[in-house]
C-alpha positions in Angstrom: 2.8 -24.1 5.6 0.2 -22.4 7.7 -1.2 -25.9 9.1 2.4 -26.5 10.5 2.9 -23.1 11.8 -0.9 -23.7 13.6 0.9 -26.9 15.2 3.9 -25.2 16.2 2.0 -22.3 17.7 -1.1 -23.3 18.9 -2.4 -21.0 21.9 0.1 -18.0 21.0 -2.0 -15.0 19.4 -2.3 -15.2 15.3 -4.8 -12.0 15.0 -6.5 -9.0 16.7 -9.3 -7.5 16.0 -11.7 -4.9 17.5 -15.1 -6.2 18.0 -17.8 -4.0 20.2 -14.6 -1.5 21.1 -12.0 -3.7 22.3 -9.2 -5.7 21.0 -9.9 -9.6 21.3 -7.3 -12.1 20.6 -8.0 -15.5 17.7 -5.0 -17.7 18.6 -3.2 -19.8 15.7 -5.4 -22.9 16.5 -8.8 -21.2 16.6 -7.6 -19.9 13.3 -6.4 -23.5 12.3 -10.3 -24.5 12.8 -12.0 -22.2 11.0 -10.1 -22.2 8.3 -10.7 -26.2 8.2 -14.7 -25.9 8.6 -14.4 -23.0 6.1 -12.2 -25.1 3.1 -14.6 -28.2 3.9 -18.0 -26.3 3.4 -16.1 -25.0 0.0 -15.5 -28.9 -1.2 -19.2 -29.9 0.2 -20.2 -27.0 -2.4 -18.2 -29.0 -4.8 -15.0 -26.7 -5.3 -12.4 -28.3 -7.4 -8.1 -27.7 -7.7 -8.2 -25.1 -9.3 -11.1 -23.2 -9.0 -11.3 -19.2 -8.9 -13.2 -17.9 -5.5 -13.1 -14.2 -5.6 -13.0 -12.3 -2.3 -14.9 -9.1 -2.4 -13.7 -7.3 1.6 -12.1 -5.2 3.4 -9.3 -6.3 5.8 -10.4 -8.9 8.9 -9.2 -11.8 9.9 -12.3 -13.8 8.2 -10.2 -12.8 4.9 -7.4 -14.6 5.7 -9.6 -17.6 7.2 -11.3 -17.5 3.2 -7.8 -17.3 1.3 -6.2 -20.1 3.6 -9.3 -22.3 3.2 -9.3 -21.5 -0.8 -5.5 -22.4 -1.2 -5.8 -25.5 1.1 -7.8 -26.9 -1.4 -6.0 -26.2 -4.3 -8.2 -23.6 -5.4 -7.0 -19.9 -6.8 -8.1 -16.9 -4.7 -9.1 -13.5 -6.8 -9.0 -11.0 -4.7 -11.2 -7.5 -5.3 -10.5 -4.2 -3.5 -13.5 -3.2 -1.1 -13.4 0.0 -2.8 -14.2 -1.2 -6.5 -17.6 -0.5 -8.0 -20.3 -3.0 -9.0 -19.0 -2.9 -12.6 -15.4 -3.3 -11.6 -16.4 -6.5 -9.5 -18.7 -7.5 -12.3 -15.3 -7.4 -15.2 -13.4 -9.4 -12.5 -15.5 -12.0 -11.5 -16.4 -13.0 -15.1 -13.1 -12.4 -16.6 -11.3 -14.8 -13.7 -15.1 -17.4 -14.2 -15.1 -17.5 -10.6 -17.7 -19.8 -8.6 -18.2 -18.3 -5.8 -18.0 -14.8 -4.3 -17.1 -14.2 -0.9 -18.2 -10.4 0.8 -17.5 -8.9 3.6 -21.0 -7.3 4.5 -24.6 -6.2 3.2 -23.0 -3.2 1.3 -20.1 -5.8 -0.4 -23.2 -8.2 -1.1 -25.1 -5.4 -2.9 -22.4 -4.8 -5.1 -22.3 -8.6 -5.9 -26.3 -8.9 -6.4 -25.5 -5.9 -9.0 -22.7 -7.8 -10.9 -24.5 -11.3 -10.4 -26.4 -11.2 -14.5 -23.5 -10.9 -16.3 -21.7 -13.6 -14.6 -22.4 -16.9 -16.3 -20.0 -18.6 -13.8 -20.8 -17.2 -10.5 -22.7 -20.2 -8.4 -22.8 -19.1 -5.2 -22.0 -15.9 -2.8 -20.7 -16.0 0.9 -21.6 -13.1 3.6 -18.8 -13.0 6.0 -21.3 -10.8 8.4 -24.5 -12.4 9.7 -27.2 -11.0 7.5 -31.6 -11.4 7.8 -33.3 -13.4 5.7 -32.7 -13.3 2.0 -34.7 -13.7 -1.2 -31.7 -14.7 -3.8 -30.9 -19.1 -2.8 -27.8 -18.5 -3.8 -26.6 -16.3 -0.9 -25.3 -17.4 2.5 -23.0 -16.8 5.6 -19.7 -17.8 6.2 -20.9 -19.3 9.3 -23.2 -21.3 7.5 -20.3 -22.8 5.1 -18.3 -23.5 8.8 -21.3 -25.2 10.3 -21.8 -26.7 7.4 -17.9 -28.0 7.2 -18.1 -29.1 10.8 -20.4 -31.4 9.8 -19.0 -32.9 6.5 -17.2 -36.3 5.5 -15.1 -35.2 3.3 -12.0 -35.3 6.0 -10.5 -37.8 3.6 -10.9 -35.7 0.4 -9.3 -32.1 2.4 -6.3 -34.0 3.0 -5.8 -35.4 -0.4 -6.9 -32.0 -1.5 -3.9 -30.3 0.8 -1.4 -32.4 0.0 -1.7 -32.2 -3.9 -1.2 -28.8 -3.8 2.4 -28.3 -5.1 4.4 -24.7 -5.1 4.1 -24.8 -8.2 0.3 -24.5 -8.8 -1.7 -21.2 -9.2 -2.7 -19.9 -6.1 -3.8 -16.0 -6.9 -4.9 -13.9 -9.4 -4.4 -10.2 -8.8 -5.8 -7.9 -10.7 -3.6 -4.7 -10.8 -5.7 -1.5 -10.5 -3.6 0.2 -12.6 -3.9 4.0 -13.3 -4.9 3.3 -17.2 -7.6 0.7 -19.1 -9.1 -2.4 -18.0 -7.2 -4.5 -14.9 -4.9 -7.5 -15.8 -5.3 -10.5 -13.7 -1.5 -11.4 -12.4 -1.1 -15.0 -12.3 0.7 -16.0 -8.9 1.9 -19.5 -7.7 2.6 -21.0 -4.1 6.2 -20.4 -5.0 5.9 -17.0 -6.2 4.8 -16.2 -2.7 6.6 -18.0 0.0 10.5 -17.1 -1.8 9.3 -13.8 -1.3 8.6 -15.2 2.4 12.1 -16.2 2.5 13.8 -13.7 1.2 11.9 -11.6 3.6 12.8 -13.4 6.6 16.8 -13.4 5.2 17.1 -9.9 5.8 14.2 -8.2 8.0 15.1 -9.0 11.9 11.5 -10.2 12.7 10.7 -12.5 15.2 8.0 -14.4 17.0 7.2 -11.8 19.6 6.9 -9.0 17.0 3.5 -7.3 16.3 2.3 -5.8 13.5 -0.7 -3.3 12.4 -2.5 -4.3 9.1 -4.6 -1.4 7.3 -3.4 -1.5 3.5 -6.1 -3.5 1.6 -5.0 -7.3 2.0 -6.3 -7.5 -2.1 -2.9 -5.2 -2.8 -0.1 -7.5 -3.1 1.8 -5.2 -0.8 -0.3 -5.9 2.3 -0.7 -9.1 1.5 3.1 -9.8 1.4 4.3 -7.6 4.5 1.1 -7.2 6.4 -0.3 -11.0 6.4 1.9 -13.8 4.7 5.3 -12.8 6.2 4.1 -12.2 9.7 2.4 -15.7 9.2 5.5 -17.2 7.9 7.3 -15.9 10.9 4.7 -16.4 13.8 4.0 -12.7 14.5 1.1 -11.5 15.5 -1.6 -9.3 13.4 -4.0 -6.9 14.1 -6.4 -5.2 12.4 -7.1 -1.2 12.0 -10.0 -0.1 12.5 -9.9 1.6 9.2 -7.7 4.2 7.6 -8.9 6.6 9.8 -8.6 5.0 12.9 -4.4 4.1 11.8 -3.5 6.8 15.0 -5.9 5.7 17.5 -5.2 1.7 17.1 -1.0 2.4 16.9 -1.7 3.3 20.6 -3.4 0.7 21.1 -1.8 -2.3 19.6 1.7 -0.3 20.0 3.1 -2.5 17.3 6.9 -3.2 16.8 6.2 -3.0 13.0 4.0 -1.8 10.1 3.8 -1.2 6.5 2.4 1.5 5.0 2.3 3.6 1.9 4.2 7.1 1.6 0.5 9.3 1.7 0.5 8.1 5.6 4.2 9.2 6.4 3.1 13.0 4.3 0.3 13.3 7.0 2.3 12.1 9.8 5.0 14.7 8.4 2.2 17.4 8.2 0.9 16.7 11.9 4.2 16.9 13.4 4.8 20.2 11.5 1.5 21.7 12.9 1.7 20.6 16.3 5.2 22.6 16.1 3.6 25.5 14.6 1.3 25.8 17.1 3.6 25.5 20.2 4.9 28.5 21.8 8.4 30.1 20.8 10.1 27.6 23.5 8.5 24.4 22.6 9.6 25.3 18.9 13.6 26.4 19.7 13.4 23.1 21.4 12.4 21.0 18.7 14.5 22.8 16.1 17.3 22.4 18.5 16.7 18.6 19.1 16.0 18.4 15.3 19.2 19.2 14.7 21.1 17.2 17.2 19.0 13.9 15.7 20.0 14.9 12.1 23.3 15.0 12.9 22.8 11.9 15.1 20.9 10.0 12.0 24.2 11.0 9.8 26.4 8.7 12.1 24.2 6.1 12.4 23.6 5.9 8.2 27.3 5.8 8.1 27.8 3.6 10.7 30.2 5.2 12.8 30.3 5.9 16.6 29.2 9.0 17.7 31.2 11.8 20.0 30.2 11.0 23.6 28.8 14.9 23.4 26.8 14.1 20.8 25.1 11.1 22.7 24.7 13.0 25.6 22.7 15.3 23.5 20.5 13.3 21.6 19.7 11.1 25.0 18.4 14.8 26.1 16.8 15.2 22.4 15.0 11.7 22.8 13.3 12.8 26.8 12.2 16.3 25.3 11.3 15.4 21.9 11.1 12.3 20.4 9.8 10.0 23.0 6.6 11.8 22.7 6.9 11.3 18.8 7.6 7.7 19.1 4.5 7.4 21.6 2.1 8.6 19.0 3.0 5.8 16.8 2.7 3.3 20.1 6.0 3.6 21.5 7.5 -0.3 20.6 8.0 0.7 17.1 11.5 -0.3 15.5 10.4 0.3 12.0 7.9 1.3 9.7 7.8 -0.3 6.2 7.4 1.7 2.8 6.0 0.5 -0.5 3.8 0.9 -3.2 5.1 4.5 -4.3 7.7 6.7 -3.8 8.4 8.0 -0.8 10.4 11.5 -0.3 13.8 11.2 0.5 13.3 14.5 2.6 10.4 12.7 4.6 12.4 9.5 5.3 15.4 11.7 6.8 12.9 14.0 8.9 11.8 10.5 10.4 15.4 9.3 11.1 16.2 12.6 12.9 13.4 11.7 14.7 14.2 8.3 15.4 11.6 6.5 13.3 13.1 4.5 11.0 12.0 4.1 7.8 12.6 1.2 5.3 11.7 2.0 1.9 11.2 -1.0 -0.7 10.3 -1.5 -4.2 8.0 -4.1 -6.2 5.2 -4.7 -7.9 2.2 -7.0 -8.3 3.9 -9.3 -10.8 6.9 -9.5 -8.7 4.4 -11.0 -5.4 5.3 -8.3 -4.5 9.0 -7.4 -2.8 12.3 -7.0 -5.2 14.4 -4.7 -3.1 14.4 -3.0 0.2 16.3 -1.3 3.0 17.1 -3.3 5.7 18.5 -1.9 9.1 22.1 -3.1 7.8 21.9 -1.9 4.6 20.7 1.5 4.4 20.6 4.0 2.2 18.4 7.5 1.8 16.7 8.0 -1.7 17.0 4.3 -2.7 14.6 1.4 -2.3 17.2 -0.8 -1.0 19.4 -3.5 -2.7 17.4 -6.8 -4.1 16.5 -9.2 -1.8 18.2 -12.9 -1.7 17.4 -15.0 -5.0 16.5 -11.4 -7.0 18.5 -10.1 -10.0 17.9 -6.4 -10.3 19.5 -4.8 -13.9 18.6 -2.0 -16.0 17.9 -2.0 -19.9 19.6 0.5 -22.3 16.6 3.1 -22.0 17.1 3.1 -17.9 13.7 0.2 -17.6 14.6 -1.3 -14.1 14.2 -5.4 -15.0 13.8 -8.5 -12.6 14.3 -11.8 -12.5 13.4 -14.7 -9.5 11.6 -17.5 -8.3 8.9 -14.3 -7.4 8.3 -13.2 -11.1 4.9 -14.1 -12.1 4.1 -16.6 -14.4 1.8 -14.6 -16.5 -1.2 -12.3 -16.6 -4.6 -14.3 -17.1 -6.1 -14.8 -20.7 -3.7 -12.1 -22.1 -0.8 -14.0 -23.9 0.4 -11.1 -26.1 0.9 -9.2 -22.7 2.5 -11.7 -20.9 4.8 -11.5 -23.4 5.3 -7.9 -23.8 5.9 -8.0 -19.7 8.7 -11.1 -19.4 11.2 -11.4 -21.8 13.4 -14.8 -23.5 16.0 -14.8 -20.1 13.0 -14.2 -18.4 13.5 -11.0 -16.8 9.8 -9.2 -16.0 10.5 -5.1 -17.8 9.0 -3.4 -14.5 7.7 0.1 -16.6 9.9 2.2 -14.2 12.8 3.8 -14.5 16.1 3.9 -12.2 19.5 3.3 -11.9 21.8 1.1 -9.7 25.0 2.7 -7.8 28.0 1.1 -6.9 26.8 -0.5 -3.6 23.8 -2.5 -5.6 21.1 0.1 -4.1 17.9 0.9 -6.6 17.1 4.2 -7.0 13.6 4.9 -9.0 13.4 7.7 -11.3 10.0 7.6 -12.4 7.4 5.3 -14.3 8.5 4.9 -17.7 5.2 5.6 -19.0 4.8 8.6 -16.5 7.8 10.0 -17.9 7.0 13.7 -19.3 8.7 15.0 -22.9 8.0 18.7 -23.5 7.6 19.9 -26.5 11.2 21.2 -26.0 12.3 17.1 -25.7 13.1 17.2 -22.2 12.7 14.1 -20.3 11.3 15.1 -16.9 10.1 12.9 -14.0 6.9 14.5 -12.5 7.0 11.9 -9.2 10.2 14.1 -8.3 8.6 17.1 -8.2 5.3 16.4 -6.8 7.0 14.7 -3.8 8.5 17.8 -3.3 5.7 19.9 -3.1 3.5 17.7 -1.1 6.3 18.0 2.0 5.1 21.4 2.6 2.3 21.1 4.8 0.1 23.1 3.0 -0.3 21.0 -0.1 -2.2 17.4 0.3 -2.0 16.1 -3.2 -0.7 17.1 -6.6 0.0 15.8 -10.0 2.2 18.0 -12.8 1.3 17.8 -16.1 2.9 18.8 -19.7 3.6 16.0 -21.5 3.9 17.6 -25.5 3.6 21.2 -24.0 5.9 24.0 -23.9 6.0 23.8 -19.7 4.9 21.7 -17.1 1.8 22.9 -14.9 0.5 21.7 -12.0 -3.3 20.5 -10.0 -2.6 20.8 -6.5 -4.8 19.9 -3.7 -4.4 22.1 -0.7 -4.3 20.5 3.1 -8.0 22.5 3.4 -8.4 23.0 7.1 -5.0 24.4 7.1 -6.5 26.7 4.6 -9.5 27.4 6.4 -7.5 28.7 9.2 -5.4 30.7 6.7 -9.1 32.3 5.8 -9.6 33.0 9.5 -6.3 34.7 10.1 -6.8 36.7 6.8 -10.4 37.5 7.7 -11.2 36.2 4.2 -14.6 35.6 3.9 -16.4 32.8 1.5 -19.4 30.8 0.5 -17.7 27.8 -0.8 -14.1 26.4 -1.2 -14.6 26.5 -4.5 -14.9 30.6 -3.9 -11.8 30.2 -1.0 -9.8 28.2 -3.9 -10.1 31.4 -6.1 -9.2 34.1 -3.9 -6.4 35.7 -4.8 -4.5 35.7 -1.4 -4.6 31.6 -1.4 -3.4 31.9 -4.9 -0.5 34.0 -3.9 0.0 31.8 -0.8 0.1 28.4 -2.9 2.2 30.5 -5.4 4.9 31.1 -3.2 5.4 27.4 -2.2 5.4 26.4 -5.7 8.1 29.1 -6.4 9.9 27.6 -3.1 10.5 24.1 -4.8 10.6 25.7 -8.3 14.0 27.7 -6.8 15.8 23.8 -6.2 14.9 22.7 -10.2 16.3 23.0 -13.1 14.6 25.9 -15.1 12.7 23.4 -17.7 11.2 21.6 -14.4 9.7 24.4 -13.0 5.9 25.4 -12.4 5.3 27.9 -14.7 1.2 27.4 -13.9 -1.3 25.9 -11.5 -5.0 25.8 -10.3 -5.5 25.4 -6.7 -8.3 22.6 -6.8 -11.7 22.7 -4.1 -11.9 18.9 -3.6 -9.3 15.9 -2.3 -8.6 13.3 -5.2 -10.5 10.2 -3.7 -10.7 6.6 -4.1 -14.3 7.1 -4.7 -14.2 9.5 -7.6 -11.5 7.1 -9.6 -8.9 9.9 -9.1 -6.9 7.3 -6.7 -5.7 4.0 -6.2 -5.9 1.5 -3.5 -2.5 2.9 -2.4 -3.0 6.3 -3.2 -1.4 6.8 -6.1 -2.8 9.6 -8.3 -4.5 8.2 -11.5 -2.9 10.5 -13.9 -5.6 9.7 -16.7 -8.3 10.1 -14.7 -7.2 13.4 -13.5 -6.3 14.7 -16.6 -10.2 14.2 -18.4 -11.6 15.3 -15.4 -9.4 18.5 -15.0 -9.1 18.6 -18.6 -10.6 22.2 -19.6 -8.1 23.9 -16.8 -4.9 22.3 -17.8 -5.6 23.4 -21.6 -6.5 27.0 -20.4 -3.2 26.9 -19.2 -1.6 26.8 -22.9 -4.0 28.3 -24.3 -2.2 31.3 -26.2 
């Protein structure tokens, strides 16, 4: 597929990407070569179909050279987050016997060097950055391998190579981070992955002049699918963040027309609109509350797909010069939509962006599933649902609410774990997804919760904590939280505070401190944090409440374990770690 597209294409733009502080262009065909000199220095290092090549890196457009080359050949890519630890890479390199290790720089390499003893298989390791002389023979560059492919005779063999591979050949494992035990290595096909492509391009009105901004890690299925292989499918450009932290800086820059991103991004986006509002004067904020107001009401026509009163157009056209232009310009101005994945996102956040004029389309998948099962499309759109599934998708839900799927994107198994692979797809082969929703009577998905996240108090009521810490981390105050009490009498609750909002609480308070562990502890944050848990508690039912909480001194990270690639609180990981507080709170 991508050879053809390269033909098709040729000079138009395939990637950006900031080197020495601009944006420069790689066009399809420059892209088309590399990727040729790259997948020929694999075979001259004697790569067979089906071969693992793990790819330890962050996102670049030498990733996407490396996982076109590997598949071109009929080899499998593994794929390992940038964030993982040398031990992490170690279990995943041996447990998938890769060859060869690709890395994205001299700390990535490192890492590898670290692993390198305990993998009998590993033969070889590519640096995508230039790097000095080394001592270890078994290390080189990626410019190297293309040099070296430049210059091979194996022309012949690449062809025979590309056209043996068939859709239905193994062309990824992914190993699923997972928020408990050891990663399982999801087997994915050709197939698995382009019907997701064209169920994609069914329903999503994408085109060739599109652009879109890629920051999620391309080793999460999620940014894989709508951040790289559907653009590619479709001919739309890509261009590459800077980093996480640079998502705000490069939307101005790139001023995409799309992007996908997961549901922490939109909470900060939330948060800094908040803020900004906050801090304007008294007439900057009845302006905005009265604009707010007119684009909610706006929003509610356009969900229902009615016309709006002519009065009501006039006043969102004045809504849109005062307000939200200036909004939309802070994400680059050309947006028509973001995309949402890879956990919930609050249905209260997804409105505030519709007021606003940002849509929002929330969908819902997994790794197993390559990744996309449903989603909302700008035709069929509903709030609090992940959509309805997409072409060639059969969404139903078992007796105990488990949301199942079944499609040509299922995956065909997880790697050397048979009794799981079982456990995960059933006889009619329909994959049991571990979450919980339901469908209504237009075919939209709404998710519940993670089956296994599911809380039962010792009471035996069945409460789903993703509910309630979505609503708590809308207020601006709170960053992060998870709610605990599975067993227990209550439910309690670690919550991360936004802390330079809380430093300038401090400030207006003339609290003084040595630490925020000390700031954490004073009583007027505790009282402060109190009355925003007792804001949400008010909207529960009484056995969801927050009956307790500790307001926490540091962020959960992906470096301390406490996170996942896509942000998602590790519930385990949280709980040992915090484990002496959240028994203190039962304690009698």
């Amino acid at each position: 597929m991508f050879f053809n597209r390269a033909e098709q294409f040729g000079s138009r733009v395939l990637f950006k990407v900031k080197r020495d502080g601009q944006y420069r262009d790689i066009t399809w065909a420059e892209a088309a070569q590399k990727v040729k000199q790259f997948a020929l220095g694999l075979l001259e290092l004697g790569i067979e179909h089906g071969d693992r090549v793990s790819l330890l890196s962050e996102n670049r457009p030498e990733w996407a050279f490396a996982d076109l080359a590997i598949l071109s050949i009929g080899a499998v890519n593994v794929p390992i987050y940038a964030t993982n630890t040398p031990k992490q890479v170690e279990y995943i390199v041996r447990d998938s016997g890769s060859r060869i290790l690709i890395v994205s720089s001299d700390k990535q390499l490192r890492k590898a060097l670290e692993a390198r003893p305990n993998c009998p298989t590993l033969e070889k390791i590519i640096v995508f950055d230039e790097i000095g002389k080394t001592d270890y023979p078994m290390v080189c560059t990626f410019s190297k391998m293309c040099q070296v492919g430049a210059t091979s005779d194996k022309e012949g063999l690449f062809k025979q190579r590309l056209e043996k591979v068939k859709p239905e050949e193994l062309a990824s494992i992914i190993y699923t981070s997972g928020t408990t035990g050891d990663p399982k290595g999801v087997m994915l096909i050709h197939d698995n992955f382009l019907s997701n492509c064209r169920s994609v391009q069914q329903i999503l009105p994408l085109t060739e002049d599109d652009i879109c901004l890629s920051f999620l890690p391309l080793s999460h299925s999620f940014e894989r699918m709508a951040g790289y292989y559907v653009p590619k499918y479709m001919g739309i450009t890509i261009a590459y963040a800077e980093s996480i932290d640079t998502v705000r800086d490069n939307l101005k820059e790139i001023r995409p027309t799309f992007m996908a991103s997961v549901p922490r991004i939109y909470e900060k986006f939330h948060a800094a609109v908040l803020e900004n509002v906050k801090n304007g004067s008294p007439m900057k904020q009845k302006i905005f509350n009265w604009s707010f107001r007119v684009g909610r009401e706006m929003s509610e026509y356009k969900v229902a797909k009615k016309n709006p009163p002519t009065t009501l157009k006039l006043k969102y056209t004045i809504a849109d010069a005062l307000v939200f232009k200036k909004i939309k310009e802070n994400v680059g101005g050309r947006l028509r939509y973001f995309v949402s994945g890879g956990a919930p996102l609050a249905q209260e956040i997804n409105e505030f962006f519709h007021a606003l004029g940002v849509t929002i389309l929330e969908g819902y998948g997994l790794t197993e599933t390559s990744p996309v099962l449903t989603t909302n499309t700008p035709e069929h759109f509903k709030f609090g649902t992940v959509g309805r599934a997409v072409p060639d998708v059969t969404i139903k839900i078992a007796p105990d609410g488990e949301i199942l799927a079944k499609g040509p994107n299922i995956m065909v198994g997880y790697y050397n774990k048979p009794a799981e692979t079982t456990e995960a797809l059933d006889s009619a082969g329909f994959f049991h997804t571990g979450d919980v929703g339901v469908l209504d009577e237009d075919g939209f998905l709404k998710i519940t919760d993670r089956k296994k996240d599911l809380i039962v108090t010792a009471g035996g009521k069945n409460i789903a904590p993703q509910n309630i810490e979505n609503m708590l981390k809308t207020d601006p105050l709170i960053s992060n939280v998870m709610v605990h009490g599975d067993r227990r009498n209550f439910l309690s609750a670690l919550i991360v505070p936004d802390f330079e909002k809380l430093k300038q609480f401090a400030t207006e308070q003339g609290i003084s401190y040595g630490s925020m562990s000390d700031l954490v502890k004073d009583e007027r944050v505790v009282k402060l944090v109190g009355e925003r848990v007792e804001a949400v508690n008010k909207q529960l039912a009484r056995y969801e409440t927050i009956k307790k909480f500790a307001v926490l001194d540091k962020e959960f990270t992906l470096e301390t374990g406490e996170l996942t690639p896509t942000l998602k609180v590790k519930r385990k990981v949280v709980t040992e770690k915090y484990r002496s507080i959240l028994d203190s709170f039962y304690d009698k």
